[in-house]
N, C-alpha and C positions, 0 to 999 in steps of 0.2 A: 289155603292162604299162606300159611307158617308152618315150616318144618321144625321148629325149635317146639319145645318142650316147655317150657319155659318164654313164651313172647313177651316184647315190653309191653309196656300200658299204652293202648292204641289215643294219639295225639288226634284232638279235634283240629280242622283246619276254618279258615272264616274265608267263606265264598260268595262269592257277587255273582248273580245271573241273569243274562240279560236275554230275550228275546226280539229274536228283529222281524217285524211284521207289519202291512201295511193294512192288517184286518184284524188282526189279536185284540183282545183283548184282556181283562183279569177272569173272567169269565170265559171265556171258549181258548186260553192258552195251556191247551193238555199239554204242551210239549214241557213249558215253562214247569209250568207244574208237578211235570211227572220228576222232572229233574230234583227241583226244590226237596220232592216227598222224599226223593232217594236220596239228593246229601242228606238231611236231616234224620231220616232211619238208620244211616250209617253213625251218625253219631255227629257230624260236623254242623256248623253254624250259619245259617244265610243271614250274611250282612247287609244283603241288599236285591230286588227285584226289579227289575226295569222292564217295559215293553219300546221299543224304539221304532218307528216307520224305517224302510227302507232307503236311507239317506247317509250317504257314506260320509259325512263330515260329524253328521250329529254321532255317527256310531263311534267313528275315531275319538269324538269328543270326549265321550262319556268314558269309556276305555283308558283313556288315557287319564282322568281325573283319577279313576279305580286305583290303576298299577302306582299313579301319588300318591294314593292312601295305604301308609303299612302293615292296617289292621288287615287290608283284602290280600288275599294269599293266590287264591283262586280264583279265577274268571271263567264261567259255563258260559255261552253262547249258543242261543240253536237260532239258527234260519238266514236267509242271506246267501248260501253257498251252493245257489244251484247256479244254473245255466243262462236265466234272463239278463235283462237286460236293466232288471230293480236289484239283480243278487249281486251285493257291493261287499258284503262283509269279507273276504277276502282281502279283496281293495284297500279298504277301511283301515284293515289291522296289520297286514305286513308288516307295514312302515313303521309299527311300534314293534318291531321284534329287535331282540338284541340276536335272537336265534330261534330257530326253527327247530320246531320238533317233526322231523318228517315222518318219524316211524307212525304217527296217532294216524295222521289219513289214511298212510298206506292199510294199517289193520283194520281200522275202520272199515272199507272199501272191501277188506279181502274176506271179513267176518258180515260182512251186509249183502255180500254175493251170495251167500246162502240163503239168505231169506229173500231178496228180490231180485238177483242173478245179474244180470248184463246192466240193468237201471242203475245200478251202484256206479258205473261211468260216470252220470251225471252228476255225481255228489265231490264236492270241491274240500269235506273234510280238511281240516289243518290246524296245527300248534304249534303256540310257540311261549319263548320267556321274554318278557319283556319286564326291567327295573325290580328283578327280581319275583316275578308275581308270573305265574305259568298261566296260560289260554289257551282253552280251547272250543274249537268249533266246530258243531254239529249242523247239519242238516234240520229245518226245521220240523220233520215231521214226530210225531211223538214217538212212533217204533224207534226212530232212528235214536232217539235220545235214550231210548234203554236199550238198545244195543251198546251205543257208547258205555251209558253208565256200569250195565248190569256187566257188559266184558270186555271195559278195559278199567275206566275211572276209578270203579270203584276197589277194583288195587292198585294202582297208580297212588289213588290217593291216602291209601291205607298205610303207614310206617309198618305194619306189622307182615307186610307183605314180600315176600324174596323170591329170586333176591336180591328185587332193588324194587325202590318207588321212587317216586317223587318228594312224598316228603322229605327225606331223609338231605334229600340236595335242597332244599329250602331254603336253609341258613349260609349255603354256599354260592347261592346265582349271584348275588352279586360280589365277589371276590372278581379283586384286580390285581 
């Protein structure tokens, strides 16, 4: 994780997560879930847990009230970014991007090719910042959400990670 000798005090961050699904619920949402367990072993905060059907205004909606509130840092999303013709979350969130994090899909996709080879085509992975507050989108199935988490998120979202995270630009997305 850290080559220092010496690492700072690993910073909690306060994360929203939302699940989009037209069958989920609090009960059979392993993906949700798995996510929640893993910020929260890491040491960070869930400010918030949503399941939302497949409906690209209500997702935009919601999302966009998040990235208004200062307290949420981070936004988890799993589901939504397949190939049908109900998978909006793409759709949905673009449009709140100040910018794209393109590298999350690509490694996503290129670390998801080992475990289910060529099917990782299908998967629309992607992030971005939007009003200061970083997103990202997974795939809803639960593998998929601990691949994210377990090899990227979880130093991404670590400050104590190099070297560089996310956190560390936090305080700088929104500079103008």
């Amino acid at each position: 994780m850290t080559h220092s000798k010496n690492p700072p005090p690993f910073i909690p961050l306060e994360i929203a997560v939302l699940t989009v699904s037209d069958s989920r619920t609090e009960e059979t949402d392993t993906s949700g879930r798995a996510l929640v367990e893993r910020l929260t072993e890491a040491g960070h905060h869930l400010v918030k847990k949503v399941i939302l059907a497949d409906d690209l205004y209500r997702i935009r909606a919601l999302v966009a009230r998040w990235i208004a509130e200062p307290q949420v840092q981070v936004v988890l999303v799993t589901g939504g970014t397949g190939m049908t013709g109900r998978d909006v979350t793409p759709e949905a969130l673009r449009v709140l991007f100040d910018k794209e994090v393109e590298g999350f899909g690509e490694l996503f996709r290129w670390l998801s090719f080992e475990e289910i080879r060529t099917s990782t085509l299908q998967s629309r992975a992607f992030a971005g910042i939007a009003n200061g507050t970083v997103i990202f989108c997974m795939p809803g199935s639960t593998g998929a959400c601990r691949t994210a988490w377990d090899r990227i998120l979880r130093d991404q979202l670590d400050n104590r990670h190099r070297p560089c995270n996310f956190v560390e630009l936090l305080p700088r997305l929104t500079e103008r």
